[in-house]
N, C-alpha and C positions, 0 to 999 in steps of 0.2 A: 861492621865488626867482624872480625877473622874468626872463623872455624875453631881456632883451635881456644882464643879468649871467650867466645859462646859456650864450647864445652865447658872450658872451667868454669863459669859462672853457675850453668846450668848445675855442674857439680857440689860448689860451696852452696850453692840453693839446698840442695837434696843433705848437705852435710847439717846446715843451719835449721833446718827440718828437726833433723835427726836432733839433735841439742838441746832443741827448743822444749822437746816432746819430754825429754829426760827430764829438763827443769821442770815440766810439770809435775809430771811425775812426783818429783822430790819437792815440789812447793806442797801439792796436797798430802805430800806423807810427813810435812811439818807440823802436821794435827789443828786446833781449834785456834787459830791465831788469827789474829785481824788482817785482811788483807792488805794493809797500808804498811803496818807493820812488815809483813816476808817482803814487801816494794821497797822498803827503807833497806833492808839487808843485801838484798839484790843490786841497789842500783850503790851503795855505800861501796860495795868491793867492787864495782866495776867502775865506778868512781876513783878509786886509790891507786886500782891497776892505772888506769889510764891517764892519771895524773901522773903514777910512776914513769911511765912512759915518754912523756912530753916531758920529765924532768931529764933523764936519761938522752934520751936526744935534743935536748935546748931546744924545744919548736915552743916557739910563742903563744899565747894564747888569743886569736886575733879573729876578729869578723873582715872579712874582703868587703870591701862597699857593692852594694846591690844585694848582699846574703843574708841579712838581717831578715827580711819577712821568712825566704824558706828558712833559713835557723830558726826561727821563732815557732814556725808550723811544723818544723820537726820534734823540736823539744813537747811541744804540746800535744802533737799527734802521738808519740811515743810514749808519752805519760800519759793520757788516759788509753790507751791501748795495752800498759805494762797493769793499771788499776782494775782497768772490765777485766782482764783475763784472770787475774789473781783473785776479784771476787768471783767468776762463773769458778772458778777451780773449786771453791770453798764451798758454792752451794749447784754445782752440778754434777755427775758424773762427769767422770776424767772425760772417756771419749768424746761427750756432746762438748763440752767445754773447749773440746780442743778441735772437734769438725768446724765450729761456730769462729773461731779464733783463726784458724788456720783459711779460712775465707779471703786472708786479708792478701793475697797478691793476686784473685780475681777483682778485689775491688780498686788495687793500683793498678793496673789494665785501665778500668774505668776514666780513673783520677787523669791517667797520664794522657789519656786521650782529649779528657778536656781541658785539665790545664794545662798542660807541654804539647796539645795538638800533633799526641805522636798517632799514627795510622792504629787506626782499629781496623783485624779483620773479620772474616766470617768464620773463620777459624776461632778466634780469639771468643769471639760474639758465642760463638756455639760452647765451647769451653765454661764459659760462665753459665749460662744455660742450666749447661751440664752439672758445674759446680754447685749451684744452687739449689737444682731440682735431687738431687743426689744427699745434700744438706738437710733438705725438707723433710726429705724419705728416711732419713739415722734419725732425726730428733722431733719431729712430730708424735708417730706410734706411742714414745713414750711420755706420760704426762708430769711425768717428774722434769720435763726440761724447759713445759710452759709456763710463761709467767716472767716478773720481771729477770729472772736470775740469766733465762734465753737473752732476753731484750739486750742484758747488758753484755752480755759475752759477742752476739753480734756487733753492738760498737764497738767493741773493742777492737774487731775484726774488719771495720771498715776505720775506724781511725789507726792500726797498725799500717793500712793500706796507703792511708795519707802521708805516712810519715817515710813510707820506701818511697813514695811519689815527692816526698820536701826533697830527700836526700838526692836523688835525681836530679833538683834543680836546685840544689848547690854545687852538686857538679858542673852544672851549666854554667853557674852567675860566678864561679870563682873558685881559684885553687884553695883549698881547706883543708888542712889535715884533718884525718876520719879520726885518728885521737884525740884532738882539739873537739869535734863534734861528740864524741862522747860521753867527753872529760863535760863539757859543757850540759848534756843531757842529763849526765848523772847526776850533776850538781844541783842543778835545778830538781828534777824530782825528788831526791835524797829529802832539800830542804823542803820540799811541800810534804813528804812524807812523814815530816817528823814531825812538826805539827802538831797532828793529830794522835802520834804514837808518845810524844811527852804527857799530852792528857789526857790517854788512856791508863 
């Protein structure tokens, strides 16, 4: 990879951070709503944009042959990863919720090493380490973070991890438009979302 596409990566990383943080933010200051429910509104407009999109430039809505498992393990990774974090939001502090959540590109490190057999280093290795032990020390002291509300926001944080680790190997197994995969994420969760938000 060239210097200068690593920097931008590394950049939209630190940007997508920055976004991510805001949306909590504004998810917990949606007050006492079911978390399935702010997932339904979330993923509904990211859903319409992204449909708008592939209408706008005529891109088909098409699986590549070989893409189907990692589409499958993204859509799925992605949804409960978008559900843990929108429950720890509602029953944790912002911060914990978000140290526990934000775990998840130490744990695609992991993922990638084993399923994509991309090189782990000592670097990487120490990094995680570091992440985790650093984790422990924000959310342990307080006991407001123990219990399942914890449990769940950490999965969320290692299946967000799985689902940058599917997307990865959809790049591998086949050309796919990233709208097409969104378009398709959303849709899916949207519909599981509601579900539960018609019989509440």
């Amino acid at each position: 990879m060239a210097p200068a596409q690593k920097s931008k990566g590394i950049g939209l990383i630190v940007l997508s951070a920055f976004f991510f943080a805001l949306m909590s933010a504004f998810v917990s200051m949606a007050g006492d709503l079911p978390f399935f429910q702010k997932a339904l509104f979330r993923n509904a407009v990211a859903m319409v944009v992204s449909g708008v999109l592939l209408l706008r430039r005529r891109i088909p809505v098409r699986v590549p042959a070989g893409c189907g498992g990692p589409l499958a393990s993204r859509i799925l990774c992605g949804m409960l990863g978008v559900f843990c974090n929108y429950y720890a939001i509602g029953h944790l502090p912002l911060a914990s919720s978000n140290s526990l959540s934000k775990l998840s590109p130490f744990f695609a490190i992991l993922f990638a090493a084993v399923f994509l057999k991309e090189r782990l280093s000592r670097v990487q290795l120490g990094c995680i380490a570091l992440a985790l032990t650093g984790s422990s020390l924000l959310i342990l002291p307080n006991s407001q973070t123990l219990g399942l509300a914890s449990c769940v926001a950490l999965l969320g944080g290692i299946a967000s991890g799985g689902a940058h680790v599917s997307l990865r190997a959809l790049r591998k197994c086949g050309e796919m438009d990233s709208s097409a995969i969104v378009f398709l994420f959303c849709l899916v969760s949207t519909a599981v979302a509601l579900a539960p938000s018609l019989r509440y």
